[in-house]
C-alpha positions as CSV (number, residue, x, y, z in Angstrom):
1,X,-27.4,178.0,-131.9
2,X,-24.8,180.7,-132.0
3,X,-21.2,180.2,-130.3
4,X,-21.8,180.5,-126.3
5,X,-18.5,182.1,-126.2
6,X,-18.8,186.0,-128.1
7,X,-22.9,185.8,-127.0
8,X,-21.6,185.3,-123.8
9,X,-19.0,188.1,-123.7
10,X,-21.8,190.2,-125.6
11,X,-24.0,189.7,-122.6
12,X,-21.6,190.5,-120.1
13,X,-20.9,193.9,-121.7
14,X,-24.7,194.6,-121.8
15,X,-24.8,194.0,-117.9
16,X,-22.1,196.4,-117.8
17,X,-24.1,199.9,-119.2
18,X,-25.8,202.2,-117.4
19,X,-28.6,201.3,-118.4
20,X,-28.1,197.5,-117.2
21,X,-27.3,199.0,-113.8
22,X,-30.0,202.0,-113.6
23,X,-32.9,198.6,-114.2
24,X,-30.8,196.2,-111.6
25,X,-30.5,199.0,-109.0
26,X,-34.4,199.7,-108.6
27,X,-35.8,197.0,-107.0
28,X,-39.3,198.0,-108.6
29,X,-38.2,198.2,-112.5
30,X,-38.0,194.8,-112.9
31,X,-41.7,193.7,-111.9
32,X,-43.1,197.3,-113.5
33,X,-41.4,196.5,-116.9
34,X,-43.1,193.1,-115.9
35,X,-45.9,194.3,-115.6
36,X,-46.2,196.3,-118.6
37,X,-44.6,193.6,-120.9
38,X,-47.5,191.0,-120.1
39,X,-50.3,193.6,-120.8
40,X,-48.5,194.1,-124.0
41,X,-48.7,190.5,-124.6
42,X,-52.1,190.2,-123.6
43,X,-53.4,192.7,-126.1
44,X,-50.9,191.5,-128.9
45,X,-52.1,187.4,-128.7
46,X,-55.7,188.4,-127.7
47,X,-55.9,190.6,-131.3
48,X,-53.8,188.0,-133.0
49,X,-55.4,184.8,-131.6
50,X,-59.5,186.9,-132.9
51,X,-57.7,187.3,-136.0
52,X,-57.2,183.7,-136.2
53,X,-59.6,182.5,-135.0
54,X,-61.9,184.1,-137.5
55,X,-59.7,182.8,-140.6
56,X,-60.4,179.3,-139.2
57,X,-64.5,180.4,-139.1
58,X,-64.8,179.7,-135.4
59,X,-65.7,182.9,-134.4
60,X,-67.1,186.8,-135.8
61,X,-68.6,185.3,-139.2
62,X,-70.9,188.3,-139.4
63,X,-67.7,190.1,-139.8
64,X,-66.0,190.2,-143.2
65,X,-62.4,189.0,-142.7
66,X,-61.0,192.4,-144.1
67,X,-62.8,194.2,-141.8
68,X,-62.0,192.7,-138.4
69,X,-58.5,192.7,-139.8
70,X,-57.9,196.0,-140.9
71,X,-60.1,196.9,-137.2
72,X,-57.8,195.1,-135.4
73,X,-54.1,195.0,-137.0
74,X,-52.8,198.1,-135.4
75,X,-53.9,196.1,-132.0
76,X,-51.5,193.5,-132.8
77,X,-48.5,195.9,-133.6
78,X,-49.5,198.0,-130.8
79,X,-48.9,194.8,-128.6
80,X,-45.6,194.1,-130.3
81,X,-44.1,197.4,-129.7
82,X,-45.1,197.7,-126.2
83,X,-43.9,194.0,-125.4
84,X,-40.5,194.3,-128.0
85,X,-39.5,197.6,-126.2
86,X,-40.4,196.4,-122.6
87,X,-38.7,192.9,-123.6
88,X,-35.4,194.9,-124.4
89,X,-35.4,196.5,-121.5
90,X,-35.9,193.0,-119.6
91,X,-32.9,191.7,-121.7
92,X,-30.9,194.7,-120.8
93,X,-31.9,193.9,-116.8
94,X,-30.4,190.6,-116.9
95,X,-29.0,189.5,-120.0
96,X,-26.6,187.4,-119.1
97,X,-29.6,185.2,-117.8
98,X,-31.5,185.7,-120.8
99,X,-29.8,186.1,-124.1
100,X,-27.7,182.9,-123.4
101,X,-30.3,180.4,-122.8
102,X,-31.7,178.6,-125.6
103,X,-35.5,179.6,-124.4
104,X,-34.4,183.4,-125.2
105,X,-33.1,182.2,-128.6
106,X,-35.8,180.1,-129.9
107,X,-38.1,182.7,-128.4
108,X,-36.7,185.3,-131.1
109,X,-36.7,182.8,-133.8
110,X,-40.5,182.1,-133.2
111,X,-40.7,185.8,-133.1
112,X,-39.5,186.3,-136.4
113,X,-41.0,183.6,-138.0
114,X,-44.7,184.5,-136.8
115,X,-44.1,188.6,-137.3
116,X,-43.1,187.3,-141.2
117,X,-46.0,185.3,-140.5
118,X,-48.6,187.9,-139.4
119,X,-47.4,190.9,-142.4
120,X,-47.8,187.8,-144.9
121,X,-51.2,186.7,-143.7
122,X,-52.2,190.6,-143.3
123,X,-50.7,191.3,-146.9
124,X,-52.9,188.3,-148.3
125,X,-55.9,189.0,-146.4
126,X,-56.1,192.3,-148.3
127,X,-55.2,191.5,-151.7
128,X,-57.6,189.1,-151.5
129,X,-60.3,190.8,-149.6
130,X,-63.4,190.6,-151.8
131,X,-62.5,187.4,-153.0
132,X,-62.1,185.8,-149.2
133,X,-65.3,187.9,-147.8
134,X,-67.6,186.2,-149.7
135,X,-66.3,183.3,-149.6
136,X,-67.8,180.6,-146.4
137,X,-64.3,179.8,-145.2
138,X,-60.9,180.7,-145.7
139,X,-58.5,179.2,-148.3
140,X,-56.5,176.1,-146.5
141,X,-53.5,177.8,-146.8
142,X,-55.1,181.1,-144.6
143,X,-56.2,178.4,-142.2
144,X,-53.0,176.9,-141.7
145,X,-51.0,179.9,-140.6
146,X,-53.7,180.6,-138.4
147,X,-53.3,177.5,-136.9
148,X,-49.3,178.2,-136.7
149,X,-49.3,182.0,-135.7
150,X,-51.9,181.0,-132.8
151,X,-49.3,177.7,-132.1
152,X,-46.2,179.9,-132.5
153,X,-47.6,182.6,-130.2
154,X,-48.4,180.2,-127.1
155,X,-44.7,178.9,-127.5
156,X,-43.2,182.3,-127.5
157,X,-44.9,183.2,-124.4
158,X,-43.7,179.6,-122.6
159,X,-40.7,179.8,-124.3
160,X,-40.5,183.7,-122.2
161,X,-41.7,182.3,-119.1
162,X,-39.7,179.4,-119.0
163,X,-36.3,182.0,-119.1
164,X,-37.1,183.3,-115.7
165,X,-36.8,179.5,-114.6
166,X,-33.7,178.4,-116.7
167,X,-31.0,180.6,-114.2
């Protein structure tokens, strides 16, 4: 993990803008932002986790793969927008507690790894589309990133949750 020392310094001068202050001084913003960051989630891992779900087989097998992925992949970057741009702003609130810890850090890692994770799996899905549709199950490969994205996505939101507990 990065140097505490500069992250530290770099939190400390985000708690410092107006913005930091115009979040911390509303005792509402906080649980709104909340609010609206966990139905961001909600709709990002419920769209991902179908998505998955249905590469592994369990579930939708009347639906062709490309379909319910093209149907639902604007669902997932819906979620990640709303729950990127409320997490920011969370960050921003208190960032000294968050970007610090090494919850916040491996949260962002997982992040990254399972967006890479998602564009690859979306990327394949669709070069591969009449190929996988008529096939009875999805290539081993498919299955284990499904597997992972749906793993990496339950960390992430423990890994979030467990930030409000770390301070």
């Amino acid at each position: 993990m990065p140097d505490a020392g500069p992250l530290n310094a770099f939190a400390e001068w985000i708690a410092t803008t107006w913005l930091a202050h115009l979040i911390g001084g509303h005792m509402w913003a906080i649980p709104t932002i909340q609010s609206f960051h966990y139905m961001s989630l909600a709709i990002l891992f419920s769209t991902a986790v179908v998505v998955d779900l249905r590469i592994l087989g369990l579930i939708a097998r009347h639906q062709t793969l490309s379909s319910l992925t093209t149907r639902l992949t604007p669902g997932i970057w819906i979620g990640l927008t709303g729950a990127a741009l409320t997490g920011l702003l969370l960050m921003i609130a208190e960032p000294v507690r968050s970007i610090t810890t090494w919850e916040f850090q491996s949260k962002m890692v997982m992040l990254v790894i399972v967006v890479i994770l998602t564009v690859s799996l979306k990327r394949t899905v669709v070069a591969n589309a009449a190929q996988w549709d008529a096939a009875p199950a999805a290539p081993g490969g498919a299955r284990v990133a499904a597997v992972s994205s749906m793993a990496l996505w339950m960390l992430i939101i423990l890994a979030g949750r467990w930030i409000a507990y770390h301070a």
